[in-house]
MITIPA-718092 format. One record per atom (N, C-alpha, C, CB): residue in three letters; chain; x, y, z negated; atom name. Coordinates in pm, 1 decimal, always signed. Glycine has a CB too. Layout:
% MITIPA-718092
ALA,A,X,Y,Z,CA
...
This chain:
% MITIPA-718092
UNK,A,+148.2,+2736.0,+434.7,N
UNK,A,+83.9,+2659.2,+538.6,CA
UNK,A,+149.8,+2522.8,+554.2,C
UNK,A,+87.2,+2735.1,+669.9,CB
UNK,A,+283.1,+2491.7,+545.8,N
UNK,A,+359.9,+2387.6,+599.8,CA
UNK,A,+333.7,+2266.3,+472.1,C
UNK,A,+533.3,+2443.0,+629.3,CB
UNK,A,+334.3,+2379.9,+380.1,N
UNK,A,+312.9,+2289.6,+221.2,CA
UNK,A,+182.7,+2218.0,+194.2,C
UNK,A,+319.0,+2394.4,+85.8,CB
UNK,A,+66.7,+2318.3,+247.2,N
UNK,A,-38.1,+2251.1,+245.0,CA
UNK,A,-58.4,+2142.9,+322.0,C
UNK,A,-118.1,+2318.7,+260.3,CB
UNK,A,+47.7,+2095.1,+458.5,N
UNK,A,+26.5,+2015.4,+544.5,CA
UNK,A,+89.8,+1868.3,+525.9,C
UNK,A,+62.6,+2079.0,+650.9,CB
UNK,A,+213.6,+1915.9,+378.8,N
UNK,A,+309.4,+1815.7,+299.2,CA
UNK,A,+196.1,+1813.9,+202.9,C
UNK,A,+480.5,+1866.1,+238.8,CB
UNK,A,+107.8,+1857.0,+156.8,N
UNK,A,+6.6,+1762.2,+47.6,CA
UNK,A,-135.6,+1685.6,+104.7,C
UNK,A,-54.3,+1874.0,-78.8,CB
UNK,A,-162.2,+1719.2,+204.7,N
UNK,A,-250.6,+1651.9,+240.8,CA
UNK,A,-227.3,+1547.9,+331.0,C
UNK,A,-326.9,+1721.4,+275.3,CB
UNK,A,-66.4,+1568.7,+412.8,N
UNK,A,-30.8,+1457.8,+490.0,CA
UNK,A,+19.3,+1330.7,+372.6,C
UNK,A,+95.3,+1510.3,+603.4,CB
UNK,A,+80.1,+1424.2,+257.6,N
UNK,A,+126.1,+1270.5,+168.6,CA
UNK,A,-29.0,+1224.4,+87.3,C
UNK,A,+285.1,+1310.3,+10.7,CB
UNK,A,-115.0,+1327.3,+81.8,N
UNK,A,-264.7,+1240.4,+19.3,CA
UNK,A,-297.5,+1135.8,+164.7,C
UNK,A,-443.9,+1386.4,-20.3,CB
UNK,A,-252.6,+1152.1,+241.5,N
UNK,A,-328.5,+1066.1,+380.3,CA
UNK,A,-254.6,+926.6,+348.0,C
UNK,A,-282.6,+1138.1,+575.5,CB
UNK,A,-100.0,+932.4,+345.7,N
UNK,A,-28.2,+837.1,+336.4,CA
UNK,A,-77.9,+745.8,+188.4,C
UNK,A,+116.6,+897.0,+345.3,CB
UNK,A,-76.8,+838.5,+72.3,N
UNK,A,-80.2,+742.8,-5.6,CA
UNK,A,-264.3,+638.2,-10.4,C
UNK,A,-27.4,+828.6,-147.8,CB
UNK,A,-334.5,+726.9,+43.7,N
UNK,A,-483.1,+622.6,+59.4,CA
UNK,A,-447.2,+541.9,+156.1,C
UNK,A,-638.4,+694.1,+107.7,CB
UNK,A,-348.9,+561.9,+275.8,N
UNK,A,-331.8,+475.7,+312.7,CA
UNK,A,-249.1,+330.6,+284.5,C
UNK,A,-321.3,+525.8,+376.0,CB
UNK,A,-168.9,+366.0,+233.7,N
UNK,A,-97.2,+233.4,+103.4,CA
UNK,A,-218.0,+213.3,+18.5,C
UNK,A,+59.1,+296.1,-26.5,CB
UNK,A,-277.3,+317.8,-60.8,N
UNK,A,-413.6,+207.6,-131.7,CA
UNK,A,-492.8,+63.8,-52.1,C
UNK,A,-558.7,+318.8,-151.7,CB
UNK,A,-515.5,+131.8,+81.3,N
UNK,A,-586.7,+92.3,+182.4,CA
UNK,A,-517.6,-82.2,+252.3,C
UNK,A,-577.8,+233.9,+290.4,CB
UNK,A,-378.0,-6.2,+207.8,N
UNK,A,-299.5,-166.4,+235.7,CA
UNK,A,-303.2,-264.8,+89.3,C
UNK,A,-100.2,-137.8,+282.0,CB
UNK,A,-239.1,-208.1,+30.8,N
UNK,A,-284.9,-237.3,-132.9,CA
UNK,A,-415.9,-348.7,-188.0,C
UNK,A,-336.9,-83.3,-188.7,CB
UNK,A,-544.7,-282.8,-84.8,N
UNK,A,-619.7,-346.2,-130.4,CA
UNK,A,-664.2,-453.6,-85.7,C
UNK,A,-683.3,-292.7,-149.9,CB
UNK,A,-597.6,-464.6,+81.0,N
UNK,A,-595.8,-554.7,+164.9,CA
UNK,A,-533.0,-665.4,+111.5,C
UNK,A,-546.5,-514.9,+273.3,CB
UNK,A,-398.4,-616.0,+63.8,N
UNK,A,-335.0,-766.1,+28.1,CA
UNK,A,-359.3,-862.9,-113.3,C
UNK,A,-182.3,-741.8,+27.4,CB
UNK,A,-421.5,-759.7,-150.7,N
UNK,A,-546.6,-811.7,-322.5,CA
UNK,A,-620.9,-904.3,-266.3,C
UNK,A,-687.2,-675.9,-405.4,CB
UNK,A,-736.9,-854.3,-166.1,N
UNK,A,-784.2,-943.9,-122.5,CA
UNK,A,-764.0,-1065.9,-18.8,C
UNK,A,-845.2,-895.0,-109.6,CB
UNK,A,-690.2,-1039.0,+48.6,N
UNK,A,-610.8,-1203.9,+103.2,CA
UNK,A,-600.3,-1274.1,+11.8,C
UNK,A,-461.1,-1214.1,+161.2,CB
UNK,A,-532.3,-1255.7,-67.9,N
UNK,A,-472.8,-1360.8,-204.8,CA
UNK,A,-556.9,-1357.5,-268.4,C
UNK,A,-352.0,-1333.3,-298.6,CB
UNK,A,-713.9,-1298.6,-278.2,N
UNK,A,-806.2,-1383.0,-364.7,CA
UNK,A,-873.8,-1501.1,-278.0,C
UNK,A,-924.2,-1286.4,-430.4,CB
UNK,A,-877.7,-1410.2,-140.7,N
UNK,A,-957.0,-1546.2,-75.0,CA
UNK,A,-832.1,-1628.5,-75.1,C
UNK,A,-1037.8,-1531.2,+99.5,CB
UNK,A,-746.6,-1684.1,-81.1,N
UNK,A,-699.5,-1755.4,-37.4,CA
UNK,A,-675.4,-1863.2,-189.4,C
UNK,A,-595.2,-1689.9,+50.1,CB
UNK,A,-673.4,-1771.6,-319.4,N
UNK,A,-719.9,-1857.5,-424.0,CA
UNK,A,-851.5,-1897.4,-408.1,C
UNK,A,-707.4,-1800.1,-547.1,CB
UNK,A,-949.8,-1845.1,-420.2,N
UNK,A,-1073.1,-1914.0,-414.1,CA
UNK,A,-1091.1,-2043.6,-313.6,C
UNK,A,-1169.2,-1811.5,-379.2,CB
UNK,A,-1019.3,-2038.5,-209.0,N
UNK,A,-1040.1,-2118.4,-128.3,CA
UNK,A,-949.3,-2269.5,-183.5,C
UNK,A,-1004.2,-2046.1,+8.0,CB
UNK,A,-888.8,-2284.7,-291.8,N
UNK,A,-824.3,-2341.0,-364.3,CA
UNK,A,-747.2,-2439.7,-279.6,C
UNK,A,-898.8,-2384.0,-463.1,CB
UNK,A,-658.3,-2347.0,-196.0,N
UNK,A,-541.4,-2423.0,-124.6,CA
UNK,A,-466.9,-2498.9,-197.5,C
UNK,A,-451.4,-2344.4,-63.3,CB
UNK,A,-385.2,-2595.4,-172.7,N
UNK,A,-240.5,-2685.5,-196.4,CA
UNK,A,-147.5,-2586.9,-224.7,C
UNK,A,-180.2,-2779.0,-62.5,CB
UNK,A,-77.7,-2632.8,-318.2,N
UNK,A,+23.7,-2544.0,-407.6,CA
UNK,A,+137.4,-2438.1,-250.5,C
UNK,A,+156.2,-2702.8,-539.5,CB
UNK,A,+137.4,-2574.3,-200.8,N
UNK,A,+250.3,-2525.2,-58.2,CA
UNK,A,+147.4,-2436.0,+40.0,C
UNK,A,+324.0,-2695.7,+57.8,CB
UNK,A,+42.6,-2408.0,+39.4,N
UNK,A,-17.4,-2358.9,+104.8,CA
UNK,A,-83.8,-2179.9,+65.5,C
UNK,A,-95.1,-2466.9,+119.6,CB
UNK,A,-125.8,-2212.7,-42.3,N
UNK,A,-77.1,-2052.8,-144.6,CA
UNK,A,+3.1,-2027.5,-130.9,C
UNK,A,-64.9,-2027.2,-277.6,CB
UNK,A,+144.2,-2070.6,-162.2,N
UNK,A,+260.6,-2012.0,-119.5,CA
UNK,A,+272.5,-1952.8,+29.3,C
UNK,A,+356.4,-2108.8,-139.5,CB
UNK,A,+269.9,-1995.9,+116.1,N
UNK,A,+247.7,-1978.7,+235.8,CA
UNK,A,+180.0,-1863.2,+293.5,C
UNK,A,+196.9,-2071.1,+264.4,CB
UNK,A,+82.4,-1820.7,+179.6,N
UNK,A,-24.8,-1742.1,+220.6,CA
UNK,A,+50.0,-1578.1,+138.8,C
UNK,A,-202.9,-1819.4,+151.4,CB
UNK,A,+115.1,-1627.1,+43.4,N
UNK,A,+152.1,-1508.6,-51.1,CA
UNK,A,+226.3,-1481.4,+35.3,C
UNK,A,+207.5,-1515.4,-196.9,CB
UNK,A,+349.5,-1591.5,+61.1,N
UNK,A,+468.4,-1516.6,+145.8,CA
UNK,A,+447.8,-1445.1,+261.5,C
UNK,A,+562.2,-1603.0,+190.0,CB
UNK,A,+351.8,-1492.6,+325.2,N
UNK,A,+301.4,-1375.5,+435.4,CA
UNK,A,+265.3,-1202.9,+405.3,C
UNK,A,+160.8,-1434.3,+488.2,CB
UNK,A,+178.9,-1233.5,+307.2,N
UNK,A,+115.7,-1103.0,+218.9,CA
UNK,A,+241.5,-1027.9,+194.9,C
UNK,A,+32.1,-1143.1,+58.5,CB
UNK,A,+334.7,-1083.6,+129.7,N
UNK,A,+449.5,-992.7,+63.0,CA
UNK,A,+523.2,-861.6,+130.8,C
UNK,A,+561.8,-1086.1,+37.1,CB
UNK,A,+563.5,-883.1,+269.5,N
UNK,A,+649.3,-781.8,+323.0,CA
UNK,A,+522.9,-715.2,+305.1,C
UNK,A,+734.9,-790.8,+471.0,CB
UNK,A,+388.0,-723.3,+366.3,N
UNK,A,+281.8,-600.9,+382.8,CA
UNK,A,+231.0,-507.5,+216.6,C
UNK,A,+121.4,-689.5,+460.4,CB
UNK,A,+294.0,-624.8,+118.9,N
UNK,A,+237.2,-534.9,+25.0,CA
UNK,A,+338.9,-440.6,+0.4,C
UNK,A,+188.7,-598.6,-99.5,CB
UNK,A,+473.1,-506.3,+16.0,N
UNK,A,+605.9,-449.8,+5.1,CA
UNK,A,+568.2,-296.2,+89.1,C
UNK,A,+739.0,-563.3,+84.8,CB
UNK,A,+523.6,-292.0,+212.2,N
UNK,A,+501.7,-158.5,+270.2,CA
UNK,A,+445.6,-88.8,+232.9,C
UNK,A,+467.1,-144.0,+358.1,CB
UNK,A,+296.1,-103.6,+164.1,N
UNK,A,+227.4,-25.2,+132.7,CA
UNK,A,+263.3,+12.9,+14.6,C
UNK,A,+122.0,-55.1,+147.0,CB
UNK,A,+303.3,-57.7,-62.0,N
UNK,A,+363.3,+9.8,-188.2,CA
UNK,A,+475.1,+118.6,-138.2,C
UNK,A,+436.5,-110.4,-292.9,CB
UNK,A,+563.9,+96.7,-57.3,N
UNK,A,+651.0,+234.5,-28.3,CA
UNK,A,+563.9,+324.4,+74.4,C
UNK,A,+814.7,+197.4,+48.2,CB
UNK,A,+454.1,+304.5,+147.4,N
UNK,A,+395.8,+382.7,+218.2,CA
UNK,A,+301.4,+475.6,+96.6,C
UNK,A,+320.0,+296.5,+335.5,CB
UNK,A,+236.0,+471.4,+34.2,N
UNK,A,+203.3,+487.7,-85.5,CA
UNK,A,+275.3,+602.0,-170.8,C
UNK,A,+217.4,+368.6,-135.9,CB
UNK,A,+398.9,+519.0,-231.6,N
UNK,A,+527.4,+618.1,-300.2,CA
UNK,A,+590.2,+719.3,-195.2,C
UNK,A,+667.6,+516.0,-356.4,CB
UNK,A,+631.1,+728.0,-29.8,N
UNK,A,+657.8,+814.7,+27.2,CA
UNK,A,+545.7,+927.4,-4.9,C
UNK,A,+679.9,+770.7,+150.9,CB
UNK,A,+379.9,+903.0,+33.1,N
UNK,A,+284.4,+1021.4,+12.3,CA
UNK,A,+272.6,+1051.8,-104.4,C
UNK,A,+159.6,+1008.7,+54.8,CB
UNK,A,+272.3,+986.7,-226.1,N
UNK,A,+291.3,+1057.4,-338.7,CA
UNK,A,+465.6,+1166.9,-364.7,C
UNK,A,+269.0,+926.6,-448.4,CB
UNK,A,+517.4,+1127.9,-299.8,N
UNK,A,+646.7,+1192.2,-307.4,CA
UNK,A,+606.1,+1337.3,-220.1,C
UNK,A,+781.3,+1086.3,-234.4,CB
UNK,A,+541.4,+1348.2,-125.5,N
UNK,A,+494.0,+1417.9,-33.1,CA
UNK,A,+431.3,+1557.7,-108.0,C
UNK,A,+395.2,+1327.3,+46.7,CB
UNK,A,+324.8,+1477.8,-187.2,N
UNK,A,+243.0,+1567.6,-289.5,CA
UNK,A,+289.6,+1614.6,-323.0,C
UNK,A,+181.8,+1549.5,-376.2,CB
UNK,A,+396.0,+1555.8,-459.4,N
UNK,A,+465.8,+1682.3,-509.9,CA
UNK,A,+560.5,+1726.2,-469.6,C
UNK,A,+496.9,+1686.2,-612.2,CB
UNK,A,+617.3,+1696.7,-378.2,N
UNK,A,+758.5,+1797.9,-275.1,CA
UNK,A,+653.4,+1899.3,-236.8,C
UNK,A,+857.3,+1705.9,-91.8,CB
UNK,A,+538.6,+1888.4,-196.3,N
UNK,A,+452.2,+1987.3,-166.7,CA
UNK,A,+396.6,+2098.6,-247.4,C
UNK,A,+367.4,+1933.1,-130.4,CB
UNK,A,+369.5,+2014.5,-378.2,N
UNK,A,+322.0,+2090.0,-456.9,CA
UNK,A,+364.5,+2162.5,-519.4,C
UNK,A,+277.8,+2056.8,-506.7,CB
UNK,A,+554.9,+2101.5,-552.3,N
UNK,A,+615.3,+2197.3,-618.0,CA
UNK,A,+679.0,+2334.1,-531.7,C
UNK,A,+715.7,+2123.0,-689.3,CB
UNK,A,+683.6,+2293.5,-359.9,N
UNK,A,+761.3,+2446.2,-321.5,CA
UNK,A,+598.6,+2544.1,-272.0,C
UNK,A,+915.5,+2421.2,-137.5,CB
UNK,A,+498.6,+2530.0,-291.7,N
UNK,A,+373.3,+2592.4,-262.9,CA
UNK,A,+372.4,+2692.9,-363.0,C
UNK,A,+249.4,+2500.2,-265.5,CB
């Protein structure tokens, strides 16, 4: 029971890092398309970064989840 609740809570987490993931893909396209000033892309990435930085470990925690789950089930 507890295991099944460690694989579906780390499947929750890791769509949710996809979910951030895909967010910060798309900032940084609009913000290329919108063909900002070199200092101004920058500006826009550096914002993006800590959030992608999270979701990428929010992401790797629920995949870690899965199989801590999967393997004591």
């Amino acid at each position: 029971m507890i295991y099944d609740l460690m694989i579906w809570g780390g499947a929750a987490l890791s769509v949710g890092g996809l979910i951030g993931l895909g967010w910060c893909i798309l900032r940084v396209m609009k913000a290329k398309r919108a063909k900002l000033e070199d200092e101004a892309l920058r500006a826009v990435i550096q914002k993006v970064l800590p959030w992608n930085m999270g979701a990428l470990m929010l992401s790797l925690l629920g995949l870690m989840l899965v199989g801590l789950g999967a393997a004591f089930s």
